[in-house]
C-alpha positions as CSV (number, residue, x, y, z in Angstrom):
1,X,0.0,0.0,0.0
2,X,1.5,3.2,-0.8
3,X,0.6,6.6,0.9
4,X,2.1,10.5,0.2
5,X,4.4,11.7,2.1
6,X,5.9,15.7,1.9
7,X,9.1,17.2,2.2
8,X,8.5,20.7,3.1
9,X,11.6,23.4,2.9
10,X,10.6,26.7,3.9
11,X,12.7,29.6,4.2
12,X,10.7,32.7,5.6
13,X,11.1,35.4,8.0
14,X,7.5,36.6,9.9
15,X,8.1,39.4,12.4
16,X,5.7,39.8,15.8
17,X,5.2,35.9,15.8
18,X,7.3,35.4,18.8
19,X,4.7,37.7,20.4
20,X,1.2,37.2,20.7
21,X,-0.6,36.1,16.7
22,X,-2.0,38.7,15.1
23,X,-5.9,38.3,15.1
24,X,-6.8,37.7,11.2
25,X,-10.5,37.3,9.5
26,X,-10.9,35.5,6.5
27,X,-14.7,35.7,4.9
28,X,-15.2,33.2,2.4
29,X,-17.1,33.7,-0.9
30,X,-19.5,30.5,0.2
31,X,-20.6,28.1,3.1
32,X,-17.7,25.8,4.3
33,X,-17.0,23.2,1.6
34,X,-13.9,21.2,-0.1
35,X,-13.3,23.9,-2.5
36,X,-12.2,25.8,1.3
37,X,-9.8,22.6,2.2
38,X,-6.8,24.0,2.0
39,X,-7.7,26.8,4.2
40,X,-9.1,24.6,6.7
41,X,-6.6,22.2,6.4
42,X,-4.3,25.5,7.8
43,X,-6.5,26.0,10.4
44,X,-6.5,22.7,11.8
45,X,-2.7,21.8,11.1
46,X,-1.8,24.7,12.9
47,X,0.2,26.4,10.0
48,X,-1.3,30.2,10.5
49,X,-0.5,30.0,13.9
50,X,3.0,29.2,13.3
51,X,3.2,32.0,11.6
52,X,2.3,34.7,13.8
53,X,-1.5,34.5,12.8
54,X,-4.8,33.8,14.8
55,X,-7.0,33.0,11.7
56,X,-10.8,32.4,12.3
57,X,-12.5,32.0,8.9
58,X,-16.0,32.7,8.5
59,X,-18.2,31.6,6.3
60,X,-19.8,33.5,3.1
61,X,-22.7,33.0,1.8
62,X,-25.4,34.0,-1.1
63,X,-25.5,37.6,1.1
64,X,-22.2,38.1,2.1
65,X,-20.5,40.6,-0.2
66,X,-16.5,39.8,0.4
67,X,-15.1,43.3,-1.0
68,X,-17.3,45.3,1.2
69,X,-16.2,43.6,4.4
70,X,-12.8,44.0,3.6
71,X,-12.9,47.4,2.4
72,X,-15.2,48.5,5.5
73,X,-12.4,46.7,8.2
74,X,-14.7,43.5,9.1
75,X,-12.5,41.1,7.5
76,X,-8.6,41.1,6.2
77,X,-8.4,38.7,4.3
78,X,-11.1,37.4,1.8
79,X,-12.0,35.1,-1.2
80,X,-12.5,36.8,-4.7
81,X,-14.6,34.3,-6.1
82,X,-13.7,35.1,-9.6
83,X,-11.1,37.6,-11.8
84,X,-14.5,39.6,-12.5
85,X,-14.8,40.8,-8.9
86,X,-10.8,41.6,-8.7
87,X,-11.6,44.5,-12.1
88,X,-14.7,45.6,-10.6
89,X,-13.1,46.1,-7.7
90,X,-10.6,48.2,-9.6
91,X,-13.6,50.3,-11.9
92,X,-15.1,50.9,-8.7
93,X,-12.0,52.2,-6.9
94,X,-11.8,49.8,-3.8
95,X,-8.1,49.7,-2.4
96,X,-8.3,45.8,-2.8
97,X,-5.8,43.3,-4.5
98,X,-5.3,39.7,-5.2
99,X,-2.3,38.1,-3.5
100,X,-2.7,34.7,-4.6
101,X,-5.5,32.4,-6.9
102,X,-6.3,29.1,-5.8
103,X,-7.9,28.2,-8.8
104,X,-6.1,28.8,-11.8
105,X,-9.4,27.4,-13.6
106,X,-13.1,28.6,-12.6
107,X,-15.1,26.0,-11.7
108,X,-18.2,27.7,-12.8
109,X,-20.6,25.6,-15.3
110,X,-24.2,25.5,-16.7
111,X,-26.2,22.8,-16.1
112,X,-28.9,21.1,-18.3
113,X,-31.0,18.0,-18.1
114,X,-29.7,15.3,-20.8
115,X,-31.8,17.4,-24.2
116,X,-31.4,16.9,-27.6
117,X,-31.4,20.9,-28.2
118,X,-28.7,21.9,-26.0
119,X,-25.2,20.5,-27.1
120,X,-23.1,24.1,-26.3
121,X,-23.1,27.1,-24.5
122,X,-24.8,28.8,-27.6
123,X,-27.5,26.6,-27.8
124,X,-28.7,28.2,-24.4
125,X,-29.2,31.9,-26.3
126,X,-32.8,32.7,-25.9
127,X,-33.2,30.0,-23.2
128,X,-34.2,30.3,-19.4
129,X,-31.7,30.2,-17.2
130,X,-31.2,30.6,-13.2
131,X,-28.3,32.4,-12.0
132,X,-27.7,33.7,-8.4
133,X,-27.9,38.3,-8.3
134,X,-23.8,38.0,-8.0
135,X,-23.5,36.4,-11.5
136,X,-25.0,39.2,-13.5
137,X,-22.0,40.9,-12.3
138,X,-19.6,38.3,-13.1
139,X,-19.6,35.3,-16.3
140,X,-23.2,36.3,-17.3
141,X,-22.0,39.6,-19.2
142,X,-19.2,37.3,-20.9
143,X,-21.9,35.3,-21.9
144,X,-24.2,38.0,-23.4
145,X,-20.9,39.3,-25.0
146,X,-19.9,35.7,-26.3
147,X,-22.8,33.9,-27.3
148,X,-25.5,37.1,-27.3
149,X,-27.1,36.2,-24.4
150,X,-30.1,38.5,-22.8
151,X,-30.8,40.1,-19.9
152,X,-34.2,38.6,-20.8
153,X,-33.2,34.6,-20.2
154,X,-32.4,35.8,-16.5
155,X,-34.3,34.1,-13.7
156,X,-33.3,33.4,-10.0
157,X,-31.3,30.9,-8.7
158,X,-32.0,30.5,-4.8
159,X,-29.2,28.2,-4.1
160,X,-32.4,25.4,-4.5
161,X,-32.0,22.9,-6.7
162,X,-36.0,21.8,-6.6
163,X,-36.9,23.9,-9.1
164,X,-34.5,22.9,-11.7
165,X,-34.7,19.3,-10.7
166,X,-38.7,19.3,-11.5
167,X,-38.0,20.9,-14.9
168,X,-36.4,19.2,-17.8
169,X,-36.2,22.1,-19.8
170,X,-34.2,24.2,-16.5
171,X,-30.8,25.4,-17.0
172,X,-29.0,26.8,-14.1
173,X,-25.7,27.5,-12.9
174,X,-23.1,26.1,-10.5
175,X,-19.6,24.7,-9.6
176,X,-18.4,21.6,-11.5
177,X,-17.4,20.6,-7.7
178,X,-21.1,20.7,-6.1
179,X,-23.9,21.0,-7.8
180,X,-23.5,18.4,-10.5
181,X,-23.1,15.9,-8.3
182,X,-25.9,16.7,-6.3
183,X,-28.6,16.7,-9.1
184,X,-27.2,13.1,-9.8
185,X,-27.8,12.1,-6.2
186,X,-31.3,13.8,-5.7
187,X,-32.6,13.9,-9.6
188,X,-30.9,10.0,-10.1
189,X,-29.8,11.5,-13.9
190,X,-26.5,12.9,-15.2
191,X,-26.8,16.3,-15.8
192,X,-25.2,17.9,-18.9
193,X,-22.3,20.0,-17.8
194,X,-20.7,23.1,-19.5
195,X,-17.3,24.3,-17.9
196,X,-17.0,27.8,-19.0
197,X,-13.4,27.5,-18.9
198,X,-13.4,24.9,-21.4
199,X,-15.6,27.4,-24.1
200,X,-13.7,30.3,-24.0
201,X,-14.1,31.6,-20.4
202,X,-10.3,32.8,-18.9
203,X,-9.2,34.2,-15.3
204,X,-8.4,32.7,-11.9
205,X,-11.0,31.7,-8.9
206,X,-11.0,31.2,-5.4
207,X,-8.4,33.8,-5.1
208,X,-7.0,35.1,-1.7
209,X,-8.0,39.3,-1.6
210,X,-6.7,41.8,1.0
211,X,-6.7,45.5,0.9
212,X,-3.8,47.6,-0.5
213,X,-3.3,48.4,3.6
214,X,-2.3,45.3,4.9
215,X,-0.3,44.7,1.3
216,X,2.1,48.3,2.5
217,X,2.3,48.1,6.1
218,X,1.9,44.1,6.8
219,X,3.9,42.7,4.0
220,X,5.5,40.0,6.6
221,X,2.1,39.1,7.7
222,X,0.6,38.9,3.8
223,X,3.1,36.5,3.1
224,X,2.5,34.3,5.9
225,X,-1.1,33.9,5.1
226,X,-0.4,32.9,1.6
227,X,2.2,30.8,2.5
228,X,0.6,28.9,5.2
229,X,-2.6,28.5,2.8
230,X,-0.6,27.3,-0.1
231,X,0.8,24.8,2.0
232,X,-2.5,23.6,3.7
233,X,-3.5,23.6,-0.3
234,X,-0.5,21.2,-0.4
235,X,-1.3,18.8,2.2
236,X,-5.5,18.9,1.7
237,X,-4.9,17.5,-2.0
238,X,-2.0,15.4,-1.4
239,X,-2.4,14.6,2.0
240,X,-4.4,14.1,4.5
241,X,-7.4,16.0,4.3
242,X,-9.5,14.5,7.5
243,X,-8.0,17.3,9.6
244,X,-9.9,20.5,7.5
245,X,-13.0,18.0,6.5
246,X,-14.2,18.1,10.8
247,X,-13.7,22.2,10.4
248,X,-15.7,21.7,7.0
249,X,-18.3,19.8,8.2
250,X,-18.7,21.7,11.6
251,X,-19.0,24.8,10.0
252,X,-21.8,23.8,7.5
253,X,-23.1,20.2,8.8
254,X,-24.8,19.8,5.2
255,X,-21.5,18.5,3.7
256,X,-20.9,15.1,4.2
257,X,-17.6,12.5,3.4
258,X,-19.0,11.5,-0.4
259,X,-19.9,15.4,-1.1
260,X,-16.5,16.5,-0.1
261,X,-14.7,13.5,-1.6
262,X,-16.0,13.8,-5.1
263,X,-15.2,17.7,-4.8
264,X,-11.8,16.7,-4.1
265,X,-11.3,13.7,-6.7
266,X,-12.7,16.7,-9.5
267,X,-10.6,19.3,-8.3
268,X,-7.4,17.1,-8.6
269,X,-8.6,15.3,-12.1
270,X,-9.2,18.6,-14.0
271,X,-6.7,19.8,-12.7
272,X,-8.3,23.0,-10.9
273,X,-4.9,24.3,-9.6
274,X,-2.4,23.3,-11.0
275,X,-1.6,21.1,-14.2
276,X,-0.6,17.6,-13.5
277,X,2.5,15.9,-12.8
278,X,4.5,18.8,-12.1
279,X,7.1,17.9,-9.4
280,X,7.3,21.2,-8.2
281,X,3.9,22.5,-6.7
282,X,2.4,25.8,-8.4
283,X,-0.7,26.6,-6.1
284,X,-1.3,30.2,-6.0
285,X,0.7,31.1,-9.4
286,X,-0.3,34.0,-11.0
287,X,1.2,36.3,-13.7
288,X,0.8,39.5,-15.5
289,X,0.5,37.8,-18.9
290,X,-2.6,35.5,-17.8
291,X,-4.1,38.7,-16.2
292,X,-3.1,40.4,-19.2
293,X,-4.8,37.4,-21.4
294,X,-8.1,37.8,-18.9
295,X,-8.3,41.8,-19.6
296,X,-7.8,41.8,-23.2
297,X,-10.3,39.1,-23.7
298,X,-12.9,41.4,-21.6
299,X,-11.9,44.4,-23.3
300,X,-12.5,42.5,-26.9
301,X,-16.0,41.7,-25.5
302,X,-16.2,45.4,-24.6
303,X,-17.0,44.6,-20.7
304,X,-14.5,46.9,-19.3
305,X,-12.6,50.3,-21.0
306,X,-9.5,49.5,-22.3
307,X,-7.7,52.4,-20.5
308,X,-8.9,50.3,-17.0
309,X,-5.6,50.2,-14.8
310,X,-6.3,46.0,-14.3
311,X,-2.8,45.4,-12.7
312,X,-3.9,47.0,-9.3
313,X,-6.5,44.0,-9.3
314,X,-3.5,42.3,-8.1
315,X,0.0,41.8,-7.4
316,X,2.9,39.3,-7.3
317,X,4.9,40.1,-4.6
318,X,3.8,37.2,-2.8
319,X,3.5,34.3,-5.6
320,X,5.3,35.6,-8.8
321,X,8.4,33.9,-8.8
322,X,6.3,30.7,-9.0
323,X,5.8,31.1,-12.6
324,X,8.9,33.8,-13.8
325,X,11.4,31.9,-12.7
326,X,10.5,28.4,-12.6
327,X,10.8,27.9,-9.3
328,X,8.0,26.9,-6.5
329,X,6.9,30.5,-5.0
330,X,10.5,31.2,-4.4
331,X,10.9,31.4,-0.8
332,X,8.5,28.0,-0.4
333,X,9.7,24.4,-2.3
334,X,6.9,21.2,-2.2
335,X,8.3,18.2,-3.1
336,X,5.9,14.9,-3.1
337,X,7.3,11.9,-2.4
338,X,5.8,8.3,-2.9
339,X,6.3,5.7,0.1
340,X,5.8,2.3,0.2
């Protein structure tokens, strides 16, 4: 039987942690689930708190509006649930960057029941379909730019699958890591699903957000977060991931062992943040040219002015060796060893 086993070298210096850790929020964009593990998974392995930080996350939700909590002081650290909300925050003037994305694809997807008349994204033009309020200000104007899509198709989506699971001619979104397996558990059929990012649909998700404050006069404490949550990334996907799965579940008793399994076994087969068989792990990576790729791909669509200043959506103090220079986020090396 063979089981994973890490060797960790981390070279990092984090002032004030020989005094007592610095209190730290961290809102999340949703209710606790796997697609959280690796933040959980540094919660419970104690690898904030090694660092000088005393992290309690706390849950999103369909009401919980992550840029407004950090911008008005109630959190520090947040989830940007997509590259969308990074540029609005810029177009809207918010002092808020990305330090790090999770997710180097979004998960997001459209659902269908198994039909005959819808085989792509653009076979949903003119077609009904439920989104949640936050999405008409995140894919869904990609998709009316893309594929000509209406303001018109828009209904809600409650975060209540009943309604879609009654209807065979429903099309609603979600995350290729929840709801599609849900619908086969409850609706005992295999949905059709559409990854945006397979039709066209760039950017990052699940990306870690703080204000431009903490980025100038916490640096030290910026790049402890990231690095402990890059390395709880590490150890939930390659690990053991029991230790963040009790946090999970206690937070939000609704997610259960097979839930959060198939969540992880997705996220590791397509390859949700990183590409596979690297030696070297890349969670967290971003650059300027996939930004850049992002932007101009908006711009083309004519969602955002081309004269928008996108690069103080984020920066790469804390990650952008990972990608320039080849190396793993160049002050922090995963290797992953097999054992017997």
């Amino acid at each position: 039987m063979k089981h994973f086993g890490f060797a960790a070298v981390v070279a990092m210096a984090c002032t004030g942690a020989d005094a007592a850790n610095m209190p730290v929020n961290f809102v999340t964009d949703w209710k606790a689930q796997a697609e959280h593990g690796g933040f959980y998974e540094a919660l419970a392995e104690g690898l904030y708190a090694r660092r000088g930080l005393d992290v309690k996350i706390v849950q999103g939700g369909p009401n919980v509006n992550v840029p407004q909590l950090l911008a008005g002081g109630a959190a520090d650290f947040g989830i940007g649930s997509n590259a969308f909300i990074a540029l609005n925050n810029v177009k809207a003037g918010a002092p808020i960057k990305a330090v790090a994305a999770i997710f180097q694809k979004d998960p997001q997807v459209l659902i269908t029941h198994p039909r005959g008349d819808v085989k792509s994204l653009g076979d949903m033009k003119g077609k009904p379909i439920m989104i949640a309020d936050a999405s008409t200000s995140a894919f869904w104007p990609w998709l009316k730019a893309k594929y000509g899509f209406q303001d018109a198709q828009i209904r809600k989506y409650t975060f209540n699958l009943a309604p879609f699971l009654v209807d065979d001619k429903a099309i609603q979104e979600g995350y290729l890591t929840s709801e599609p397996y849900t619908i086969e558990q409850k609706g005992k059929f295999k949905p059709q699903v559409f990854l945006l990012a397979d039709n066209g649909y760039p950017g990052y998700a699940n990306m870690i957000v703080t204000t431009d404050s903490w980025i100038a006069t916490k640096p030290d404490m910026v790049r402890a977060f990231v690095d402990a949550s890059i390395l709880g990334w590490t150890h939930y996907l390659y690990g053991n991931p029991k230790p963040a799965n009790a946090l999970i579940k206690r937070d939000n008793p609704d997610m259960t062992d097979d839930l959060i399994a198939q969540a992880i076994a997705k996220m590791k087969s397509y390859a949700m943040l990183e590409p596979a068989g690297l030696k070297l792990h890349r969670i967290g990576a971003m650059s300027d040219a996939r930004w850049k790729t992002f932007f101009d791909t908006m711009v083309a669509e004519k969602l955002y002015a081309p004269n928008l200043p996108y690069r103080k959506a984020y920066t790469l103090d804390f990650t952008g060796n990972l990608i320039n220079d080849g190396r793993d986020i160049g002050h922090m090396e995963f290797t992953l060893e097999k054992k017997p």
